[in-house]
N, C-alpha and C positions, 0 to 999 in steps of 0.2 A: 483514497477516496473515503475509505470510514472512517479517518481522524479528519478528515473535511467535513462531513454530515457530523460527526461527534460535535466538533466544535461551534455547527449549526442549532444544532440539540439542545447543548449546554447555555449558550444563550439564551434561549424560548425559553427553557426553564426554570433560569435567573428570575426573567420576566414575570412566568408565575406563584413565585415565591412556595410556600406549603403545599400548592397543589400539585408541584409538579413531581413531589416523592415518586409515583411510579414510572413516571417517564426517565427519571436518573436512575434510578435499578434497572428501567431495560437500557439505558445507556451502558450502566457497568459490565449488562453482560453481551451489549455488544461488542464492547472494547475487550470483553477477554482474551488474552491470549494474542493480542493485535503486534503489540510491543514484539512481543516472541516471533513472530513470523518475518515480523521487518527484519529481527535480527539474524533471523536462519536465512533470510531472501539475500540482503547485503553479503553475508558468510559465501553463499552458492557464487554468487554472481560475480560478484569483487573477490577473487581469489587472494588478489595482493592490501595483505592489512594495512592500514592507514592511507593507501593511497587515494586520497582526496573526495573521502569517505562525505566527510562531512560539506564541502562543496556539492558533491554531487545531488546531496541529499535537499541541502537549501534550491538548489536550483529545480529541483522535482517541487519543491513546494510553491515555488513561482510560475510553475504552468497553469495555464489554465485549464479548468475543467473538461471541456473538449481536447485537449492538447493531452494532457492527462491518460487519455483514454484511447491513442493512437500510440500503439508499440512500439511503432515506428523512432517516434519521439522520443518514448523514455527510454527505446535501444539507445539511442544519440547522448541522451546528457548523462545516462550510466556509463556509458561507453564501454558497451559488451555485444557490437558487431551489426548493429542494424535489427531489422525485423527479422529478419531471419533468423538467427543468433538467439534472439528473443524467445521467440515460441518454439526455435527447434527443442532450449532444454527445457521449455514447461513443458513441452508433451512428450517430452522422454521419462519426465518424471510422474507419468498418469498415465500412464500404459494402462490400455484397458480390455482382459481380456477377449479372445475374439467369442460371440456366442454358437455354442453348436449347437 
């Protein structure tokens, strides 16, 4: 979703040539660190390297933006178990203290 609004972004500010200098610095530090996560998320999930890493990855980019945002779905075209599968290891890995 933020290399979809990035590339949203980067357009508008094509468009307004010199003024858009501060709109491309909070671009930059939107995009920090974006690359790195993809490639720890891909590592986590895709246990077995090269297996159709990059297929999977084009077909993530041809959903659409509702489609996108149902777990459901991008369980299906990663192929790492349905929803289930999905959210069980994001919130295994955000364990959040209980409060006492």
């Amino acid at each position: 979703m933020v290399r979809r609004i990035a590339e949203e972004v980067d357009g508008y500010s094509t468009e307004l040539g010199t003024d858009s200098r501060l709109v491309r610095l909070q671009l930059e530090e939107m995009l920090a660190g974006v690359e790195e996560e993809r490639r720890q998320i891909l590592r986590d999930y895709l246990r077995r390297p090269g297996l159709g890493r990059g297929r999977r990855l084009a077909a993530l980019s041809q959903l659409s933006t509702e489609r996108l945002l149902d777990l459901s779905r991008v369980a299906s075209v990663m192929r790492i178990g349905g929803n289930r599968g999905l959210t069980s290891r994001a919130s295994a890995a955000v364990r959040v203290p209980a409060l006492v």
